[in-house]
Each structure stands twice: as structure tokens, then as C-alpha cells.
N, C-alpha and C positions, 0 to 999 in steps of 0.2 A: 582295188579301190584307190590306192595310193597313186597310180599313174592317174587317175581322173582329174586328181588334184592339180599334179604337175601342169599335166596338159591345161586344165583351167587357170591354173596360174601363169602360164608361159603365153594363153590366151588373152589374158587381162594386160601384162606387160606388154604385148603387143599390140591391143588397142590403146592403150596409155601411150606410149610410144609413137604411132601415128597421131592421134591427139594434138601432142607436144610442137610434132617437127610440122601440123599440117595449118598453116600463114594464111590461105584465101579469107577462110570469114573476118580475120583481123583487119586484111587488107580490105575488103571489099566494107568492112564499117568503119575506119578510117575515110577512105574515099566520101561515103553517105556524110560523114561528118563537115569533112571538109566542104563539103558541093552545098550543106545545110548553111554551113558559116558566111559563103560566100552568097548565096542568095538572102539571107540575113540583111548582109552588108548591100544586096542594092537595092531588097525595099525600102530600108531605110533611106538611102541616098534618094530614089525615088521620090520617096516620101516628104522628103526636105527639100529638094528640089519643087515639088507639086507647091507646098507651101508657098515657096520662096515666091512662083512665079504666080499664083493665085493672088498673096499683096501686092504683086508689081500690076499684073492688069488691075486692079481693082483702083491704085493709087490713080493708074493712066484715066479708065474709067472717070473717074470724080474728078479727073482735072478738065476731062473733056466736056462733061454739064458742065 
């Protein structure tokens, strides 16, 4: 019964182990993160743009009545 333990225990350390050293899902939600912030940043831009240019025809608009 004593080896079962080892071996379970030398089991657990080696899943821990892989765990530790295995970077894909960090990397790969970093990446999500980053691809989130940057489409963020261009509906907003978008967005203030759409604005910007909705009072510009609208001013052009009323000058031309």
C-alpha cells in the first residue's frame, strides 16, 4: 500500500509540474485580451467619429435651407 501512495504522489507532482511550465492558455487569453482592448478602442473611435460627422452634415444641412 505504501508504493500506491508514492506513485500517487509522484503522479500529482507531475501533473502540477505540467501545469506550471504549460503558457498556451495564458498566452492564448492574453491575445483575447488584447484583440478585446483594441476593438474597444475602434468602436469608440467609430463612434466619435459617427458623431463628429452626423453635426458636420447636419450644420451643412441647415445652412443649405
Amino acid at each position: 500500500m505504501a508504493c500506491d501512495g508514492i506513485i500517487q504522489e509522484a503522479s500529482v507532482r507531475r501533473l502540477i509540474s505540467r501545469f506550471i511550465s504549460a503558457n498556451d492558455g495564458a498566452t492564448a487569453i492574453e491575445y483575447a485580451l488584447i484583440a478585446a482592448g483594441i476593438a474597444l478602442v475602434i468602436v469608440t473611435a467609430v463612434n466619435s467619429i459617427g458623431d463628429k460627422l452626423n453635426t458636420s452634415y447636419t450644420a451643412v444641412n441647415n445652412a443649405l435651407q
